[in-house]
DSSP file (Angstrom, degrees, kcal/mol; ACC not computed):
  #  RESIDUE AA STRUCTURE BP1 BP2  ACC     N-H-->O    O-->H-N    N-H-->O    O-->H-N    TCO  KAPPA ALPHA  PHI   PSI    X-CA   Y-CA   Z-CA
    1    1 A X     >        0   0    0      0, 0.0     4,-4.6     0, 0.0     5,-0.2   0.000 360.0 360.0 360.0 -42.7    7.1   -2.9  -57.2
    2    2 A X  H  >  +     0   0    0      2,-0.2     4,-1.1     1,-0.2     5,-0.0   0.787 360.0  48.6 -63.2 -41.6    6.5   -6.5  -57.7
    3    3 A X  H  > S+     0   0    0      2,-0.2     4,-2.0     3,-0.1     5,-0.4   0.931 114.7  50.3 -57.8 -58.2    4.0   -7.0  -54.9
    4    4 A X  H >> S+     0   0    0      2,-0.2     4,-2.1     1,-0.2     3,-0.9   0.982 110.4  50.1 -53.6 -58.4    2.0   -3.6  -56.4
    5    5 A X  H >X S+     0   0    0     -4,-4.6     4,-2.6     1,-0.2     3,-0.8   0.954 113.8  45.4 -45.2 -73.4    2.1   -5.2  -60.0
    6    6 A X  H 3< S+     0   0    0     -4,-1.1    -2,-0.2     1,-0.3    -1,-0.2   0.669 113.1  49.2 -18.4 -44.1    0.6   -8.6  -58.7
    7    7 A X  H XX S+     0   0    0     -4,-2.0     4,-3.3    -3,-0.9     3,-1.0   0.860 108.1  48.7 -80.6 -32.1   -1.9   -7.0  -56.8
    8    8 A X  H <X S+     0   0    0     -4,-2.1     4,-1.7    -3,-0.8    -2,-0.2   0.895 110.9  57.6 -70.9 -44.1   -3.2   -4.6  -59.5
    9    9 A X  H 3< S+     0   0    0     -4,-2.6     4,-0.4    -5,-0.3    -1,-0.3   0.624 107.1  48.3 -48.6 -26.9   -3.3   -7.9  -61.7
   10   10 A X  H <> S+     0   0    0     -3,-1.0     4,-1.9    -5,-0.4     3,-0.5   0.911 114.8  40.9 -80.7 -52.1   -5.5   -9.3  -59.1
   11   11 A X  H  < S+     0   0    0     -4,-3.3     3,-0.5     1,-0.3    -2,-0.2   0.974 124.5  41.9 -85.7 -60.7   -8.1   -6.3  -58.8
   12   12 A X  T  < S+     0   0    0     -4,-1.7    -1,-0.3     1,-0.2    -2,-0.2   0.549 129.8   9.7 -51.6 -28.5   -8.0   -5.9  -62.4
   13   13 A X  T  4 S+     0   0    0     -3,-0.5     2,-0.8    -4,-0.4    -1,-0.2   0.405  88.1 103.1-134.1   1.5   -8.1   -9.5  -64.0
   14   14 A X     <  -     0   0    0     -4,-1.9     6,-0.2    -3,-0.5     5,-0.1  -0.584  58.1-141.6-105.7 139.7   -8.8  -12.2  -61.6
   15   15 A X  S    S+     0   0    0     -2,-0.8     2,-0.3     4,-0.1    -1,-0.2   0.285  74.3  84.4-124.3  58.0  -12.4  -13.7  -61.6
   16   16 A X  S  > S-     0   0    0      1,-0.1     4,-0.6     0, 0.0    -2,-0.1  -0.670  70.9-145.0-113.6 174.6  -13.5  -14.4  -58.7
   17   17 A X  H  > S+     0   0    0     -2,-0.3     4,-1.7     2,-0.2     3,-0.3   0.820 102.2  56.9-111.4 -43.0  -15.2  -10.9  -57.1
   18   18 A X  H  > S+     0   0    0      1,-0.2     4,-1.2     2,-0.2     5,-0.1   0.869 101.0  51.0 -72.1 -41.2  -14.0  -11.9  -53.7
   19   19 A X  H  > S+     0   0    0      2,-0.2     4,-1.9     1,-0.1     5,-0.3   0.831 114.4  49.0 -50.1 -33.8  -10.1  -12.3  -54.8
   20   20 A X  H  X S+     0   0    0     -4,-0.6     4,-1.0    -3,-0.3    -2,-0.2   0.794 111.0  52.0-105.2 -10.3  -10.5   -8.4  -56.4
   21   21 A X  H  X S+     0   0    0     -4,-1.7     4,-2.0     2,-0.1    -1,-0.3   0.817 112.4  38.8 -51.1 -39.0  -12.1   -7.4  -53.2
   22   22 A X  H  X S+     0   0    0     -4,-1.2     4,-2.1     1,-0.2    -2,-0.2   0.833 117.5  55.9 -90.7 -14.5   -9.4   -8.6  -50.8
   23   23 A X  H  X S+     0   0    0     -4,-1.9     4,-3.5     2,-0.2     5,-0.4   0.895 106.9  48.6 -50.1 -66.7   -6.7   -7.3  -53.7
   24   24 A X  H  X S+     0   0    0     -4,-1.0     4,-1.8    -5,-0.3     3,-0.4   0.986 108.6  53.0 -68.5 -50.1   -8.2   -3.9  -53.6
   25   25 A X  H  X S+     0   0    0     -4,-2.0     4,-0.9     1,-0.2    -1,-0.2   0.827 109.3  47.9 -27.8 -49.8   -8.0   -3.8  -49.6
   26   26 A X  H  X S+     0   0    0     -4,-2.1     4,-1.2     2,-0.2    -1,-0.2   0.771 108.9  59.2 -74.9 -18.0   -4.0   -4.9  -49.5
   27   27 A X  H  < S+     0   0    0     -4,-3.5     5,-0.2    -3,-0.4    -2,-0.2   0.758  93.5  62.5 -86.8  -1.9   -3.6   -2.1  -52.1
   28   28 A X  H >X S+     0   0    0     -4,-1.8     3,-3.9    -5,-0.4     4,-2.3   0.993  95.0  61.6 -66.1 -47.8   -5.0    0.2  -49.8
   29   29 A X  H 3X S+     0   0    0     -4,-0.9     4,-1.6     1,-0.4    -1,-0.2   0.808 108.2  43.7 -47.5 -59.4   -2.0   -0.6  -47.8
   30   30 A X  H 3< S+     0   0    0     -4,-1.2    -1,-0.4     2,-0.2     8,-0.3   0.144 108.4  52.9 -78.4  23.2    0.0    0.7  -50.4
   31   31 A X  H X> S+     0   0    0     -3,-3.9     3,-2.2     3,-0.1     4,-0.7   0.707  98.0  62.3-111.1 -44.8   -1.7    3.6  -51.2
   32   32 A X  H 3< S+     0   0    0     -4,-2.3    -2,-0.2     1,-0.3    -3,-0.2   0.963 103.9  58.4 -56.0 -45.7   -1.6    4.7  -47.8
   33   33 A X  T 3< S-     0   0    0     -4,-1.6    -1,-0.3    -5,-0.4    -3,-0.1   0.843 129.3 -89.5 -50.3 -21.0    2.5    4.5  -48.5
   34   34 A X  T <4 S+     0   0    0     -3,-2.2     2,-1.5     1,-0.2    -2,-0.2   0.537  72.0 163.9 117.6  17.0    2.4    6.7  -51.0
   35   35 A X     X  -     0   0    0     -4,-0.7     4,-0.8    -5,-0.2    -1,-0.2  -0.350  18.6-171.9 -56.5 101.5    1.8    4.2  -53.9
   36   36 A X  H  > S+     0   0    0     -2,-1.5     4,-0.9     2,-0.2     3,-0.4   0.970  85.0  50.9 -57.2 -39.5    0.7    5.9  -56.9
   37   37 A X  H >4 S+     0   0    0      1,-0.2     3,-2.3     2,-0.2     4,-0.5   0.977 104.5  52.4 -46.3 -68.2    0.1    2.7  -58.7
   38   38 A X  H 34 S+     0   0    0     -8,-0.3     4,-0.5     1,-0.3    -1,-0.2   0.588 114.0  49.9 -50.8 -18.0   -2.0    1.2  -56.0
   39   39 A X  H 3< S+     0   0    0     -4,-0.8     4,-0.5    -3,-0.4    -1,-0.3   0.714 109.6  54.6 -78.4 -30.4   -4.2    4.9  -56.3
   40   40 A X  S << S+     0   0    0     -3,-2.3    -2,-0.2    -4,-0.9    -3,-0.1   0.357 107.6  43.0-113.1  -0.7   -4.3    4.4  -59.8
   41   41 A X  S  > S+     0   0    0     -4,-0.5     4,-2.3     2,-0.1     3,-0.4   0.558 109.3  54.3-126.1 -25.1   -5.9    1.0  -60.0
   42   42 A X  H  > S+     0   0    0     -4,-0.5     4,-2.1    -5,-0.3    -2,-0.2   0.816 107.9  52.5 -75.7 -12.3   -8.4    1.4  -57.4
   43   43 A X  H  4 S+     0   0    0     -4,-0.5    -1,-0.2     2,-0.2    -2,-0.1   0.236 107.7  50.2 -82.8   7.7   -9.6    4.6  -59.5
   44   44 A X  H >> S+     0   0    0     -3,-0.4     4,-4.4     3,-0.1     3,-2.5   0.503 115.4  50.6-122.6 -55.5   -9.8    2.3  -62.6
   45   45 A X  H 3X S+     0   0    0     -4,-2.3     4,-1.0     1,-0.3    -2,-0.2   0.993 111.5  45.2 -52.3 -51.8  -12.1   -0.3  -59.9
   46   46 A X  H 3< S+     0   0    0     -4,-2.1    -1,-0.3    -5,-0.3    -3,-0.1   0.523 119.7  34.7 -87.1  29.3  -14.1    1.9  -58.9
   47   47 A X  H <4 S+     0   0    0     -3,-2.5    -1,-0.2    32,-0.0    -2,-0.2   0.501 129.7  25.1-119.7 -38.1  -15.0    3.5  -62.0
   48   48 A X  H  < S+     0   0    0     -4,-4.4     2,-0.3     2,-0.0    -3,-0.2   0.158  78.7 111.4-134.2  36.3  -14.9    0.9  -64.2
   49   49 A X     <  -     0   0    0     -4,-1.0     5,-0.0    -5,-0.3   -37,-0.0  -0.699  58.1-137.5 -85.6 137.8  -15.5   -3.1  -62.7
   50   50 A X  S    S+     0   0    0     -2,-0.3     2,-0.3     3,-0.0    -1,-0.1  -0.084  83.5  90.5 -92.2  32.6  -18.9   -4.5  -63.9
   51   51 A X    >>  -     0   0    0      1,-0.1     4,-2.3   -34,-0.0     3,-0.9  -0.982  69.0-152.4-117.6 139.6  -19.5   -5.9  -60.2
   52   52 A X  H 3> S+     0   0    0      1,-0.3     4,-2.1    -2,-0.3    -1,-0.1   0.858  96.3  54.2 -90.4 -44.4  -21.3   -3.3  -58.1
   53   53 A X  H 34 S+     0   0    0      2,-0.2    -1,-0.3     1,-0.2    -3,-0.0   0.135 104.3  47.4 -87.3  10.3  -19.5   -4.9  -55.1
   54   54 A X  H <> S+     0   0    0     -3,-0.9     4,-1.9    -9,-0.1    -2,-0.2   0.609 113.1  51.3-101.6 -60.5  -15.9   -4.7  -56.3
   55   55 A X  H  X S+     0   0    0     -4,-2.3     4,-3.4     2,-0.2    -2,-0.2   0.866 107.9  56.2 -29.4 -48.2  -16.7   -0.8  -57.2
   56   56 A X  H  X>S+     0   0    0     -4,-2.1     4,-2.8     1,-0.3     5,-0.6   0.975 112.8  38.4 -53.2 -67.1  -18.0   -0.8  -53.6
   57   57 A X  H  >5S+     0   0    0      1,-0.2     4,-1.0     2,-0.2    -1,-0.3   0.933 113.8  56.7 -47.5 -21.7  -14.4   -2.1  -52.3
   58   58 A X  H  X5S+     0   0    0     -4,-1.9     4,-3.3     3,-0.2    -2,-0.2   0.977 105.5  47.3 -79.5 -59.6  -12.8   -0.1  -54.6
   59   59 A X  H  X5S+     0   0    0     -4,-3.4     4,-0.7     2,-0.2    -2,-0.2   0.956 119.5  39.1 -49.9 -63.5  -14.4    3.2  -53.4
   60   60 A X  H  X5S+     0   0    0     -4,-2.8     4,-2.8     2,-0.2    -1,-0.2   0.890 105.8  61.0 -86.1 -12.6  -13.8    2.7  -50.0
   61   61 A X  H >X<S+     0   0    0     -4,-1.0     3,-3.3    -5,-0.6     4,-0.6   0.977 112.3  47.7 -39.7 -90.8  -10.2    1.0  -50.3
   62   62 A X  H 3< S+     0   0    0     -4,-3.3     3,-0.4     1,-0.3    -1,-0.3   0.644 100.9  65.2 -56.3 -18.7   -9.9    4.5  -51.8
   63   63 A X  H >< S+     0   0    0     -4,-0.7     3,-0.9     1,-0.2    -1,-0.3   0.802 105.5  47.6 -35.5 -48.0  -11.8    6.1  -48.5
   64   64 A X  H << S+     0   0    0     -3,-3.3    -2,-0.2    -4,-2.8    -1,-0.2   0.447 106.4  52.7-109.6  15.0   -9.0    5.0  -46.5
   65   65 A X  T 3< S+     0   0    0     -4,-0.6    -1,-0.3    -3,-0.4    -2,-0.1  -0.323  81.0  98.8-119.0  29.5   -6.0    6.3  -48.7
   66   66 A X    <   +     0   0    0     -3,-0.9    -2,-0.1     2,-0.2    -3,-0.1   0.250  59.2  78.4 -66.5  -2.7   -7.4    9.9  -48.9
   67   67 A X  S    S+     0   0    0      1,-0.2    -1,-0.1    -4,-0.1    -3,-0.1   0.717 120.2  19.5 -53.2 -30.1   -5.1   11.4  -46.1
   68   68 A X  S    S+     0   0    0      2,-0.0    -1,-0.2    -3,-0.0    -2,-0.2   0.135  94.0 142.9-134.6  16.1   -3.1   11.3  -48.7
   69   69 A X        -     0   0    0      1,-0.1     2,-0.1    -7,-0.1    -3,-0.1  -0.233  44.4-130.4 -42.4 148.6   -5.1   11.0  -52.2
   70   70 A X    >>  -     0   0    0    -34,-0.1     4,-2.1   -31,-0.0     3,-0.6  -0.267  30.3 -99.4 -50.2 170.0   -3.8   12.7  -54.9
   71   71 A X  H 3> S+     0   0    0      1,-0.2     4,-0.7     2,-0.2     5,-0.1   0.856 126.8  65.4 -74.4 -19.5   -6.2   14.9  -56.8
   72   72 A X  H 3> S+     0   0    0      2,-0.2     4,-1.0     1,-0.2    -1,-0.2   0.658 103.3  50.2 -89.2 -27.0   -6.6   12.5  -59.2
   73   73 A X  H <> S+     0   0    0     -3,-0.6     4,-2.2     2,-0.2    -2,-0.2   0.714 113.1  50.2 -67.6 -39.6   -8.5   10.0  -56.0
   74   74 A X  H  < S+     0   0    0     -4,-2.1    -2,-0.2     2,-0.2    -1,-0.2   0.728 109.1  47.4 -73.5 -13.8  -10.5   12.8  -55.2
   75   75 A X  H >X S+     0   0    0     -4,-0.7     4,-3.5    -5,-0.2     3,-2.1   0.876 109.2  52.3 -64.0 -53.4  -11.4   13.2  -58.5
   76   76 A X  H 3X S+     0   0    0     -4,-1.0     4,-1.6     1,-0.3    -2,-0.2   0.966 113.4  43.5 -59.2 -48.0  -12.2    9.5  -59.1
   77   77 A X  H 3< S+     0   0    0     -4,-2.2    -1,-0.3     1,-0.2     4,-0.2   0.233 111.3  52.3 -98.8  40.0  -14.7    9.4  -55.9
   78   78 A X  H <> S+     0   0    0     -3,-2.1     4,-1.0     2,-0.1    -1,-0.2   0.254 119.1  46.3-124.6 -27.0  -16.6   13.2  -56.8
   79   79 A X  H  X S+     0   0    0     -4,-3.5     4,-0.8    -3,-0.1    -2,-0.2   0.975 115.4  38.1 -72.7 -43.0  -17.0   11.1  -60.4
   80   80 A X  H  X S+     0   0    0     -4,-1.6     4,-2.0     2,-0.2     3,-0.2   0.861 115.7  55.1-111.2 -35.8  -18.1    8.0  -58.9
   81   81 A X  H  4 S+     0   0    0      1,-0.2     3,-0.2    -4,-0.2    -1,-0.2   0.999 121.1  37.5 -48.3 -60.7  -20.6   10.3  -55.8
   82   82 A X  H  < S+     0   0    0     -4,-1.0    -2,-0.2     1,-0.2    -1,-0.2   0.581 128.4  20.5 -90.2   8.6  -22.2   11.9  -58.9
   83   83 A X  H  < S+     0   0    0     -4,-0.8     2,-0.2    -3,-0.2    -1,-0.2   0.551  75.0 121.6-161.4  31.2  -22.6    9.7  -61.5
   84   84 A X     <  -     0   0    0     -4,-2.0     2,-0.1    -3,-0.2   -37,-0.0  -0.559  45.9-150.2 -33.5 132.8  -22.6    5.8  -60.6
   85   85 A X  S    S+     0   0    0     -2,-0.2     2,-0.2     1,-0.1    -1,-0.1  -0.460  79.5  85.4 -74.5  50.8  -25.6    4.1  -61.7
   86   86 A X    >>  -     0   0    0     -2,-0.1     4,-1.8   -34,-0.1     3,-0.8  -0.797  69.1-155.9-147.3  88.1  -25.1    1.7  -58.8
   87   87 A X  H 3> S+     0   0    0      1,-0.3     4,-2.3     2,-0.2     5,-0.2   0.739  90.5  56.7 -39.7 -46.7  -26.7    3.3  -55.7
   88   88 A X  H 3> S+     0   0    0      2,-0.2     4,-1.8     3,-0.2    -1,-0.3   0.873 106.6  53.0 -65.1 -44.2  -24.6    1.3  -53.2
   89   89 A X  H <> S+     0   0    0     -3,-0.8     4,-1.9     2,-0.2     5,-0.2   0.977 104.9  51.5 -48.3 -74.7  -21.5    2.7  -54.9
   90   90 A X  H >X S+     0   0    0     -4,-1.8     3,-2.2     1,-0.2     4,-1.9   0.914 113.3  49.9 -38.4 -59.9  -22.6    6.7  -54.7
   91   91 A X  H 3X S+     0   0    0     -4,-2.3     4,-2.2     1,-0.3     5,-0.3   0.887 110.3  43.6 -51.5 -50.7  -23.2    6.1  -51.1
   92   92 A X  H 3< S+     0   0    0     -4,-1.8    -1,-0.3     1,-0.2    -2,-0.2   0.814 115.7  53.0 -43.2 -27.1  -19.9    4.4  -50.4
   93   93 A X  H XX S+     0   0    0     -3,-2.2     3,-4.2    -4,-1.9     4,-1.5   0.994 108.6  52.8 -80.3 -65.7  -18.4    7.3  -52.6
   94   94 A X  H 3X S+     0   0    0     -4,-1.9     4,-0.8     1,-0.4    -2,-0.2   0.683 109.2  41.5 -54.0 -36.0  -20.2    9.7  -50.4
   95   95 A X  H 3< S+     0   0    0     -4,-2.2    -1,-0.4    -5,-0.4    -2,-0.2   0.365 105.6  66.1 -87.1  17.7  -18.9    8.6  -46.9
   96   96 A X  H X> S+     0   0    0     -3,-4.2     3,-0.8    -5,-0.3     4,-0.8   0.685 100.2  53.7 -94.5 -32.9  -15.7    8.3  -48.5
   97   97 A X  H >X S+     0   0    0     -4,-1.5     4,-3.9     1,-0.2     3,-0.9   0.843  89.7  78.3 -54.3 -37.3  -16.0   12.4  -48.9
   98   98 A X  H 3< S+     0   0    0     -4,-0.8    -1,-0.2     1,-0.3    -2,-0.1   0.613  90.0  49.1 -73.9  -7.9  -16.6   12.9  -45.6
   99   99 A X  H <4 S+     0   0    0     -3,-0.8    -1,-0.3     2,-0.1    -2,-0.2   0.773 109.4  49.1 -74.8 -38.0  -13.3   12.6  -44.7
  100  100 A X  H XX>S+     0   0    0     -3,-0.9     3,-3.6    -4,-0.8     4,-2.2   0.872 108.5  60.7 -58.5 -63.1  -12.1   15.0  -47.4
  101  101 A X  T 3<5S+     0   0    0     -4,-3.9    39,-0.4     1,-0.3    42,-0.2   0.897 100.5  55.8 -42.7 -29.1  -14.9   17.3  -45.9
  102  102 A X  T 345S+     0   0    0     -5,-0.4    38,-0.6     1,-0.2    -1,-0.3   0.760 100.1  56.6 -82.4 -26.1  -13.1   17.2  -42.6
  103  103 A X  T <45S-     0   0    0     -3,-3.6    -2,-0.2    36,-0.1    -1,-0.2   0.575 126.8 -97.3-118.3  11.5  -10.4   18.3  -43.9
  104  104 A X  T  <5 +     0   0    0     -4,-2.2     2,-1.0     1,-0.2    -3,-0.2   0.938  53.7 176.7 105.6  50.3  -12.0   21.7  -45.5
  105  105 A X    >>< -     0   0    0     -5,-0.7     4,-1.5     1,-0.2     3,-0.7  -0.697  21.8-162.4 -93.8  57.5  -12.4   20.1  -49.1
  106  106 A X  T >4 S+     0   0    0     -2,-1.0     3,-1.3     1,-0.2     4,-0.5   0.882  90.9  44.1  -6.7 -80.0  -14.2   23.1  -51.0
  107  107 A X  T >> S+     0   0    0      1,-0.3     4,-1.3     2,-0.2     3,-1.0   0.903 108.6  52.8 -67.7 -24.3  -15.2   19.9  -53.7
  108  108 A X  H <> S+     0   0    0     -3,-0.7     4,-0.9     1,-0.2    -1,-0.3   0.771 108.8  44.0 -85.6  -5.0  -16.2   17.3  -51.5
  109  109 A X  H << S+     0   0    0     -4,-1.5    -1,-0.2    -3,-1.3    -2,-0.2   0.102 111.5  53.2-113.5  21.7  -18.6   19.0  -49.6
  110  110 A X  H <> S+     0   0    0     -3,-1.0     4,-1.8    -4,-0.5     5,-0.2   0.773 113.9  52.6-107.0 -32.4  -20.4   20.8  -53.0
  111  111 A X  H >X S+     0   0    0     -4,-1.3     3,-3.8     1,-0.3     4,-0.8   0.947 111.1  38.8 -59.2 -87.0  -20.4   16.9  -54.1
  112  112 A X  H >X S+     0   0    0     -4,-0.9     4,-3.4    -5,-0.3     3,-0.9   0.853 121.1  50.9 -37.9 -45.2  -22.2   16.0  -51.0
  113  113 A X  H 3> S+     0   0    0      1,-0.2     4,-1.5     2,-0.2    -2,-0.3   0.920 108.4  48.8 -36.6 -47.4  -24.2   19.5  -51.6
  114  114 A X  H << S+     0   0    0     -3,-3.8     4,-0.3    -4,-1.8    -1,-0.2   0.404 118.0  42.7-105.0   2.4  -25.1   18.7  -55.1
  115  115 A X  H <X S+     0   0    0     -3,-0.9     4,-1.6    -4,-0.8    -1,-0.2   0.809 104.1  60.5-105.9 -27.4  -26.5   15.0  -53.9
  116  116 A X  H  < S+     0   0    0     -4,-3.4    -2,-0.2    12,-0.2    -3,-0.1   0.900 118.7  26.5 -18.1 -67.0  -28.0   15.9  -51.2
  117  117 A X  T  < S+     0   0    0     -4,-1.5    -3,-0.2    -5,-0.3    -2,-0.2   0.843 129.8  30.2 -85.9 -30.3  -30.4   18.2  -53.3
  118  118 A X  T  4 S+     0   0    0     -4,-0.3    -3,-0.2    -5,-0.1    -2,-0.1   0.784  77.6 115.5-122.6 -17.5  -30.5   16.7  -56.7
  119  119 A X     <  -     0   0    0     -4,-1.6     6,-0.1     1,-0.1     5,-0.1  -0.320  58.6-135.0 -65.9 125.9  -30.0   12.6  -56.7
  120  120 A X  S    S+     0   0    0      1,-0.2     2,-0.8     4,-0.1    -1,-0.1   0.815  84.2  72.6 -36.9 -51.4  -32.8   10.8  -57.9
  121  121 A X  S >> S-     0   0    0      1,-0.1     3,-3.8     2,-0.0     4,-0.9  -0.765  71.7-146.1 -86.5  89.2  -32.7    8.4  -55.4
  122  122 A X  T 34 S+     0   0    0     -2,-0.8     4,-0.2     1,-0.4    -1,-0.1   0.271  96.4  45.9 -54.3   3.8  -33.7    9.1  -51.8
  123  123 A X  T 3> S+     0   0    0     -2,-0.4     4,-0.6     2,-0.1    -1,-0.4   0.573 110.2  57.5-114.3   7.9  -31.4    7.0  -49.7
  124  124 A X  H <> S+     0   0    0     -3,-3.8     4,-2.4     2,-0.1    -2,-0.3   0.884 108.4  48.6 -70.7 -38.9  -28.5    8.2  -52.0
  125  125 A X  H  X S+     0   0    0     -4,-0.9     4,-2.4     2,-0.2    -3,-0.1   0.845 110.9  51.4 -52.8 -43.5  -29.8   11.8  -50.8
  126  126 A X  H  > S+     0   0    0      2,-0.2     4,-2.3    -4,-0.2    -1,-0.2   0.825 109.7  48.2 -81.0 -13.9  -29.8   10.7  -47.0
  127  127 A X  H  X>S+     0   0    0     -4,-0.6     4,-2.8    -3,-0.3     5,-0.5   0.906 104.5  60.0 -75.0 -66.6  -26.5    9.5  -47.3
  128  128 A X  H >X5S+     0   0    0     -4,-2.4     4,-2.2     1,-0.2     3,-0.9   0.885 116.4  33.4 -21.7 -72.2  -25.7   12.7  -48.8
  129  129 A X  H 3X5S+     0   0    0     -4,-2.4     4,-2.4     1,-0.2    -1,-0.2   0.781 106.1  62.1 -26.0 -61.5  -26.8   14.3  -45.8
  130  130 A X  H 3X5S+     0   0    0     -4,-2.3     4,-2.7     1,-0.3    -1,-0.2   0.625 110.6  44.2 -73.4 -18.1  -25.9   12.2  -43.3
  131  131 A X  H <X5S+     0   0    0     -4,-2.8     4,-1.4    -3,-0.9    -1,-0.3   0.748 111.8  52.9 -95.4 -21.3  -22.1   12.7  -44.5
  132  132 A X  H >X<S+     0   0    0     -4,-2.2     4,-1.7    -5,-0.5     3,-0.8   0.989 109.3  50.4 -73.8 -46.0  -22.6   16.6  -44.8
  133  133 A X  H 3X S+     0   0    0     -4,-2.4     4,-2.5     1,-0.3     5,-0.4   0.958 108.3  52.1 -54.7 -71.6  -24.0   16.2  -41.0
  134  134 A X  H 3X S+     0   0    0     -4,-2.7     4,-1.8     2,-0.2    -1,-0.3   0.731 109.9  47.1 -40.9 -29.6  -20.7   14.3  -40.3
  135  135 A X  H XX S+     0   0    0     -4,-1.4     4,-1.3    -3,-0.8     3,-1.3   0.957 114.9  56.7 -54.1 -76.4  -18.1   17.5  -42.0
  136  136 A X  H 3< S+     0   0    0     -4,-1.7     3,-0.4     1,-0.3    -2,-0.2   0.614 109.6  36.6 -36.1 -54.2  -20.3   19.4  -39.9
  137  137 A X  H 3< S+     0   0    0     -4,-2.5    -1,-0.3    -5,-0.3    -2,-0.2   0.901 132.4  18.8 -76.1 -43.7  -19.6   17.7  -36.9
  138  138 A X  H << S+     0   0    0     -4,-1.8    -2,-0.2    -3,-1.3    -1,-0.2   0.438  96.7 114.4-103.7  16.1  -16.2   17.0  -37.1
  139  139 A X     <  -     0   0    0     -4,-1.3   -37,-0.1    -3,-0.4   -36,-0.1  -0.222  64.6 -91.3-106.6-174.1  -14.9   19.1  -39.5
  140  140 A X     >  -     0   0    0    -38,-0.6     4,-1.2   -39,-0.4     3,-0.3  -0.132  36.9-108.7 -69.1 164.3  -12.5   22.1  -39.7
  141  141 A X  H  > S+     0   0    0      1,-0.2     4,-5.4     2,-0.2     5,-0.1   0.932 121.3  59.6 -31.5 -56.7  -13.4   25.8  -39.4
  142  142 A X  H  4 S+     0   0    0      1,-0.3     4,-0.3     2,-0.2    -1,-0.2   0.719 107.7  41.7 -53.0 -34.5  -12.6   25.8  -43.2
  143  143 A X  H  4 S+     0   0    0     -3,-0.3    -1,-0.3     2,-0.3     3,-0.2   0.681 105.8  55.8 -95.1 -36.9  -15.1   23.4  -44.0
  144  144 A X  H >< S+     0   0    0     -4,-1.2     3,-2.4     1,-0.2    -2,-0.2   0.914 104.2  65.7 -48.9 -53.8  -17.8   24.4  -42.0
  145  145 A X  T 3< S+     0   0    0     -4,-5.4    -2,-0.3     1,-0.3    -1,-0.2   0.569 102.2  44.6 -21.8 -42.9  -17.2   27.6  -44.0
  146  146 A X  T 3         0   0    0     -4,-0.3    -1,-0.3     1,-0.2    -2,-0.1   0.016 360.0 360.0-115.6  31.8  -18.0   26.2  -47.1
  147  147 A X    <         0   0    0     -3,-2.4    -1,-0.2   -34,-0.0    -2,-0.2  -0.096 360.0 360.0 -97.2 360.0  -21.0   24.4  -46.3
């Protein structure tokens, strides 16, 4: 508990951009455990750090603790796919889906759908793609299904 506070004090307060990067990476460590705290403070980076490159960390820090996200992690990166204003975020957001899309994620692959087709910004649209092609390729019956 004391390591988790510390770290979430790091990604949250500390100000150098490279400390709340390597912060958000060791709380993946503990999200993957089952932290809720360490879920709940990268969903607070990546929605709401004013460095485009801590969001980035944030998002995929949260990529690699979606085996076991709560809904409230899938939430955060279907907020962060459709409405960043930081292009290099949606895309991180977006291959962070494709792992939820693999596993037959009815909302991460209309995400990926609905950026595909509608995002202003054409390499956020090829990303979009390129992560629906990845569901596609590796993904469950279920998933294909809802493509």
């Amino acid at each position: 508990p004391e390591a988790v506070a510390a770290l979430i004090n790091r990604v949250e307060h500390d100000e150098d951009d490279g400390v709340k990067k390597a912060a958000a990476e060791a709380l993946v460590k503990l999200g993957e455990r089952g932290s809720p705290e360490a879920v709940v403070a990268l969903i607070n980076r990546a929605a709401n750090d004013a460095v485009d490159d801590v969001k980035i960390a944030a998002v995929e820090a949260l990529a690699k603790v979606v085996e076991r996200a709560s809904p409230e992690a899938v939430a955060a990166l279907i907020n962060r796919v459709e409405h960043d204003e930081d292009d290099g975020v949606k895309k991180a957001a977006a291959e962070a889906l494709v792992k939820l899309g693999e596993r037959g994620s009815p909302e991460a692959v209309v995400a990926l759908i609905n950026r595909a087709a509608n995002d202003a910004v054409d390499d956020v649209k090829i990303a979009a793609v390129e992560a629906l092609a990845k569901v596609v390729e590796r993904a469950s019956p279920e998933a294909v299904a809802a493509l």
